[in-house]
C-alpha positions as CSV (number, residue, x, y, z in Angstrom):
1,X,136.7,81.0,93.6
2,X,137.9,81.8,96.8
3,X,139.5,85.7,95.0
4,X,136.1,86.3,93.3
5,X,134.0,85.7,96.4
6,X,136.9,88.4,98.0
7,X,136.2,90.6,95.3
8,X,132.6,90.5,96.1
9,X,132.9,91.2,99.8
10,X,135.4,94.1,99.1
11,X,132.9,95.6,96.6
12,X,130.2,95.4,98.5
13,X,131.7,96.8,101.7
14,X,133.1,99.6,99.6
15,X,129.9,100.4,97.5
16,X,128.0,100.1,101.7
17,X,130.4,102.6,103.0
18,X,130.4,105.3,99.6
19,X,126.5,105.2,100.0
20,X,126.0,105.6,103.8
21,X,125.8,109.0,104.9
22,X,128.8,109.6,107.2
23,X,131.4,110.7,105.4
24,X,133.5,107.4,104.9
25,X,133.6,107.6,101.4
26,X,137.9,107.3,101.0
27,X,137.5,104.0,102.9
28,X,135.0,102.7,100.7
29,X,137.0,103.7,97.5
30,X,140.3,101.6,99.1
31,X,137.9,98.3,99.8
32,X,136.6,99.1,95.6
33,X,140.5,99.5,95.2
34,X,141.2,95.9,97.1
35,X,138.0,94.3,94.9
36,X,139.9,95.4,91.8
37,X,143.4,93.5,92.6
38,X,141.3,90.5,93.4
39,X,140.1,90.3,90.1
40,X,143.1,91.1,88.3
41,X,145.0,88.1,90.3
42,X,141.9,85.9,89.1
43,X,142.0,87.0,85.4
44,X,146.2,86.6,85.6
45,X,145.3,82.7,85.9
46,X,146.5,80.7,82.6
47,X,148.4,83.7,81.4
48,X,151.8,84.2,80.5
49,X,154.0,84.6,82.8
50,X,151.1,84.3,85.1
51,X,153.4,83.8,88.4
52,X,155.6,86.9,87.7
53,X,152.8,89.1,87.0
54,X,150.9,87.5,90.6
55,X,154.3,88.3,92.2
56,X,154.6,91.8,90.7
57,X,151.0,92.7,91.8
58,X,151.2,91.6,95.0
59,X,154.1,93.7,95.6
60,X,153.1,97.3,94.8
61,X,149.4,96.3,96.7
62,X,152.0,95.9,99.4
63,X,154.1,98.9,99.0
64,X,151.0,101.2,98.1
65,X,149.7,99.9,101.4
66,X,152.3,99.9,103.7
67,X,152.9,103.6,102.1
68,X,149.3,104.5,103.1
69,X,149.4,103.0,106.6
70,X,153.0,105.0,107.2
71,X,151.8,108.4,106.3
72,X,148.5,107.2,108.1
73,X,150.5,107.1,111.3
74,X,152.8,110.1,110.8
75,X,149.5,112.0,110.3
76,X,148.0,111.0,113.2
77,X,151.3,111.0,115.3
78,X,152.0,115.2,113.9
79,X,148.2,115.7,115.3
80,X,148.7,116.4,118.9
81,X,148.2,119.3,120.5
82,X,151.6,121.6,121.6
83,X,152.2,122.5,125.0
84,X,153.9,126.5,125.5
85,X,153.7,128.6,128.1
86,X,151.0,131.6,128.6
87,X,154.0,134.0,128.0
88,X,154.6,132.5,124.6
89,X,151.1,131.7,123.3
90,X,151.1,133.1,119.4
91,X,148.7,136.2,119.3
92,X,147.2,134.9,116.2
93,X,144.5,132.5,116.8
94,X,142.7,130.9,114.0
95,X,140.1,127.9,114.4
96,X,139.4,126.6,111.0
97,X,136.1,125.3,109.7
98,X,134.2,122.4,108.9
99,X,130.7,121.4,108.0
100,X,127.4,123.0,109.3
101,X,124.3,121.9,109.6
102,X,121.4,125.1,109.3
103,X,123.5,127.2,112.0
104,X,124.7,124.6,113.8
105,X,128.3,122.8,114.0
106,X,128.0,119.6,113.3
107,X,130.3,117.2,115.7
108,X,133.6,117.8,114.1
109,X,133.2,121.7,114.4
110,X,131.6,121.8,117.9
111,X,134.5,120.1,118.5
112,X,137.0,122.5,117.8
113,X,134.8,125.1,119.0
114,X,134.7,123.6,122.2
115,X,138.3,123.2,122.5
116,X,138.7,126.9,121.5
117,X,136.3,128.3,124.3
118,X,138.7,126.4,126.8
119,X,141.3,127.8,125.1
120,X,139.8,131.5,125.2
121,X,138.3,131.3,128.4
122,X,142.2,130.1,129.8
123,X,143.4,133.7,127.7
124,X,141.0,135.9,128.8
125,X,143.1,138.5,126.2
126,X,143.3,136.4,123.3
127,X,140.9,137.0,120.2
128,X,140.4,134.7,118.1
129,X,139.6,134.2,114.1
130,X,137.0,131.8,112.8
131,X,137.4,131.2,109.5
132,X,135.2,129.4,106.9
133,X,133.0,130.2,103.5
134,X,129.4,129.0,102.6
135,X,129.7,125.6,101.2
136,X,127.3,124.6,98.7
137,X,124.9,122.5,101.0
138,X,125.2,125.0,103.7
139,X,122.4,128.2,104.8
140,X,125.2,129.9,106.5
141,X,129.1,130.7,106.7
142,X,131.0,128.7,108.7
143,X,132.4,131.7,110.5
144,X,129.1,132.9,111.0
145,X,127.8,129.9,112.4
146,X,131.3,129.5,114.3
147,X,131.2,133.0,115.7
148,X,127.2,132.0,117.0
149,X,128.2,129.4,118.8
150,X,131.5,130.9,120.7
151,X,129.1,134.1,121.4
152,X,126.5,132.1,122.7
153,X,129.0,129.8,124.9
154,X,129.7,133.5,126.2
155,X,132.4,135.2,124.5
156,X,132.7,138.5,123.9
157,X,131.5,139.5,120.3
158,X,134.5,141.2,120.1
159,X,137.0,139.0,120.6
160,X,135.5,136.8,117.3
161,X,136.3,137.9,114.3
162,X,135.3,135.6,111.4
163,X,136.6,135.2,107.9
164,X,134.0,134.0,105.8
165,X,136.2,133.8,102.4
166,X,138.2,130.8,103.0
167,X,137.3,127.8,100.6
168,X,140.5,125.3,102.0
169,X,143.0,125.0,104.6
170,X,145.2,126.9,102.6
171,X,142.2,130.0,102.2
172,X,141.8,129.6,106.0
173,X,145.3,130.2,107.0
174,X,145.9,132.9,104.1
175,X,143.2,134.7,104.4
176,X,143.0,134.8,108.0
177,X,146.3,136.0,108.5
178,X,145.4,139.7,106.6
179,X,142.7,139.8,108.9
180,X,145.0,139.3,111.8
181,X,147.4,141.7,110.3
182,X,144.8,144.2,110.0
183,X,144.0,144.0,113.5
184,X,147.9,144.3,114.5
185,X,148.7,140.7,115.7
186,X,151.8,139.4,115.0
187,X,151.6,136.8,112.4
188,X,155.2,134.9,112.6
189,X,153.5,132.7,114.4
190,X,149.9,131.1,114.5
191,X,148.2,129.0,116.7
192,X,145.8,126.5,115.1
193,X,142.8,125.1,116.3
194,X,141.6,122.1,113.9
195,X,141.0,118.6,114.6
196,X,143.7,115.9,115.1
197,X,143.6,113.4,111.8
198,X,143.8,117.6,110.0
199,X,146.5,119.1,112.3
200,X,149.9,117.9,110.5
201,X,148.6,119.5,107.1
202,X,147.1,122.7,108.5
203,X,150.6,122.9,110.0
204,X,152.6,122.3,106.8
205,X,150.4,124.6,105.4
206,X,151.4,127.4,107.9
207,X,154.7,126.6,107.6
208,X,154.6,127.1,103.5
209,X,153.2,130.7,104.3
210,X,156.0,130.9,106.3
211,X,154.6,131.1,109.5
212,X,155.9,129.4,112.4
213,X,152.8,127.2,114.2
214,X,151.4,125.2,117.2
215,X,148.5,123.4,117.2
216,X,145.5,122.2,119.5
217,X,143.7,119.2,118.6
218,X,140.2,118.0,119.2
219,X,139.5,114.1,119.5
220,X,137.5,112.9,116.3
221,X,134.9,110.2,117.6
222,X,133.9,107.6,116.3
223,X,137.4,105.7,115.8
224,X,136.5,104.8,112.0
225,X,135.5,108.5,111.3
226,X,139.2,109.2,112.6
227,X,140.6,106.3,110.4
228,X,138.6,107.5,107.8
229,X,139.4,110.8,108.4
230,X,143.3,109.8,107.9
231,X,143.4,107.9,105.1
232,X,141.3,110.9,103.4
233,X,144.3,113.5,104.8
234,X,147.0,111.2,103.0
235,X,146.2,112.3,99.6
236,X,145.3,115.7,100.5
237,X,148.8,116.0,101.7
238,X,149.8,114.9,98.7
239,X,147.8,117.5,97.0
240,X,149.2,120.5,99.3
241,X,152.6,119.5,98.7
242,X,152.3,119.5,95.1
């Protein structure tokens, strides 16, 4: 009884969080994941070789989730910002995009918008490239609306300079970098401006296009967005390195 009233609570907590608008879907799918090994330890009552097959399930629901929590912390550890001097600052710049709302950022983006207007007001030199298609549910580019808001914060038009192609982190860093190359930065290295649960795979990403990169993070609030947030970069890294 006890492992079907689990079941429910998991289900229900998982179905709550999948239907609620903000973007904790990945957690919910894990609490649907947790319902479903409740049931199959309830239905492995009476069978053959019931205490084995308990054992055995138990074990990878351990290892799956101790795998998940390690490359949940490894994530979140690779996410920090780097520290380099002035002098050694990469020349290519690229802040990469995430969901608008009309021509707005939402929070995540306004974010790491606000992070890189610190970071171009600091390098009054640097340009920067702000990269980011249309999404499906969206009026504007990314980069357009990107490019907006840094203008209107009070940087010069022409130190923005917006890709409005890119469809993935991959697309962002590829695609930006033949812009930057086509306005004579040195691409060997790149400096990345993303949020922290998405910095360690925009980085391995770089790195794949073999380009050498630093990174500044942005603080994702609230804490289970971030958790969230985490969990969901776990299996796009697996993706990315596939």
């Amino acid at each position: 009884m006890t492992l079907i009233i689990l079941a429910a609570v998991f289900a229900v907590l998982g179905i709550a969080l999948i239907v609620i608008p903000f973007h904790v879907a990945m957690t919910g799918i894990c609490f649907l994941g947790l319902s479903a090994v409740c049931i199959l330890l309830r239905l492995l009552r009476g069978k053959k070789h019931e205490r084995t097959w308990r054992v055995i399930l138990l074990m990878l629901t351990g290892v799956c989730m101790l795998t998940v929590f390690g490359a949940m912390a490894y994530i979140d550890r690779s996410g920090r910002s780097d520290t380099f001097e002035a002098d050694t600052a990469p020349e290519f710049v690229v802040v990469l995009g995430a969901q608008v709302q009309g021509d707005q950022p939402s929070l995540t983006l306004k974010k790491r918008l606000d992070l890189a207007l610190s970071y171009l007001n600091d390098h009054p030199q640097a340009k920067v490239i702000v990269s980011g298609a249309q999404g499906a549910d969206e009026a504007y580019t990314e980069a357009y609306v990107m490019a907006k808001y840094l203008i209107e914060q009070g940087v010069d038009e022409n130190r923005v300079i917006q890709e409005e192609q890119a469809h993935d982190t991959r697309e962002n860093l590829e695609y930006s970098r033949v812009l930057a190359e086509q306005h004579g930065m040195d691409t060997a290295s790149v400096l990345i401006i993303t949020s922290d649960f998405h910095l360690c795979r925009a980085k391995y990403l770089a790195r794949k296009l073999g380009m050498e990169p630093y990174g500044l993070a942005s603080q994702t609030w609230p804490e289970i967005l971030r958790v969230n947030y985490l969990l969901r970069e776990v299996f796009a890294f697996v993706k990315a390195a596939m």
